[in-house]
C-alpha positions in Angstrom: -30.8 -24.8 -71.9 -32.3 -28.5 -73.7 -29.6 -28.0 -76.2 -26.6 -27.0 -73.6 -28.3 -30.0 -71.5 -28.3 -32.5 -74.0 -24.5 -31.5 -75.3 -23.3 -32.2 -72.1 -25.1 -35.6 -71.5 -23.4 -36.9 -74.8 -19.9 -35.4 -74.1 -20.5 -37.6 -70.2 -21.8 -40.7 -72.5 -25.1 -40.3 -70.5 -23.5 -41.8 -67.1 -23.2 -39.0 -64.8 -27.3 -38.1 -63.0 -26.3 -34.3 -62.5 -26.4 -33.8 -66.7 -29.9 -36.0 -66.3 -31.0 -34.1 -63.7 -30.2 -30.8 -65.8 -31.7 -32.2 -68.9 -35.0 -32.9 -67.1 -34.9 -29.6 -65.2 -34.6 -27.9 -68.7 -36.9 -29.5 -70.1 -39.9 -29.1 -67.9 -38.8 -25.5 -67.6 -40.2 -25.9 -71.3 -43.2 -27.1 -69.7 -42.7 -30.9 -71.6 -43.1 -32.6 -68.7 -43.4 -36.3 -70.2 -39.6 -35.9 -71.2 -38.7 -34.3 -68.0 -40.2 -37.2 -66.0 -38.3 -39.3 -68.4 -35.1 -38.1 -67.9 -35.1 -37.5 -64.0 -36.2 -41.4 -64.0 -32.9 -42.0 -65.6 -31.0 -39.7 -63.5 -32.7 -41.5 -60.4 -31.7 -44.9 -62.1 -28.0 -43.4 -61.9 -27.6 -41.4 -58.6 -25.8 -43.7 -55.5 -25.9 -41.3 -53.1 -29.1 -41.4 -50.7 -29.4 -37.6 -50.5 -29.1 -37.0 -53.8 -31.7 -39.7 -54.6 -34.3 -37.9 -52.2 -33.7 -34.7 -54.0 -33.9 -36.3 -57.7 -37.4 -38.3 -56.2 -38.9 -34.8 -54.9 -38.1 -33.2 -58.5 -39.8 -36.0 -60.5 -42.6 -35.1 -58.1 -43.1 -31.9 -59.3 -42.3 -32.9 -62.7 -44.9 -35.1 -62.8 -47.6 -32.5 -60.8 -46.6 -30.1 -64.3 -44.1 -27.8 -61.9 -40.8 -26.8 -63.0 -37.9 -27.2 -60.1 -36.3 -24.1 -59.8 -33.5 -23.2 -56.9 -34.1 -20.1 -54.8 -31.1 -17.9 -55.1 -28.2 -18.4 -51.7 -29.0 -15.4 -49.7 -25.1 -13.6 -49.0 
């Protein structure tokens, strides 16, 4: 998933949050936290959107408590 992650976030030239975002998910999915908070501060630094910047703040959160975000599956 870091590799995938960090593929796509040099194909984007490192401007789009969502592959940040991904990267730092990945990553403290690995349980390295220090580069997760690093990369979600990035993503935050990129986001516009006020939604999306709640969401990214909540993650780096967690990212910085040691928890991984994960996404509950959409119930059909």
């Amino acid at each position: 998933a870091i590799a995938n992650a960090m593929r796509a976030n040099q194909l984007s030239l490192r401007r789009h949050w969502t592959y940040l975002a991904t990267l730092a998910a990945a990553y403290a999915e690995d349980a390295q936290f220090d580069k997760a908070v690093d990369w979600q501060t990035k993503a935050i630094e990129l986001a516009t959107n006020h939604s999306d910047m709640e969401s990214l703040r909540n993650r780096l959160e967690l990212y910085k408590q040691g928890k991984p975000y994960r996404q509950e599956p959409k119930k059909p």
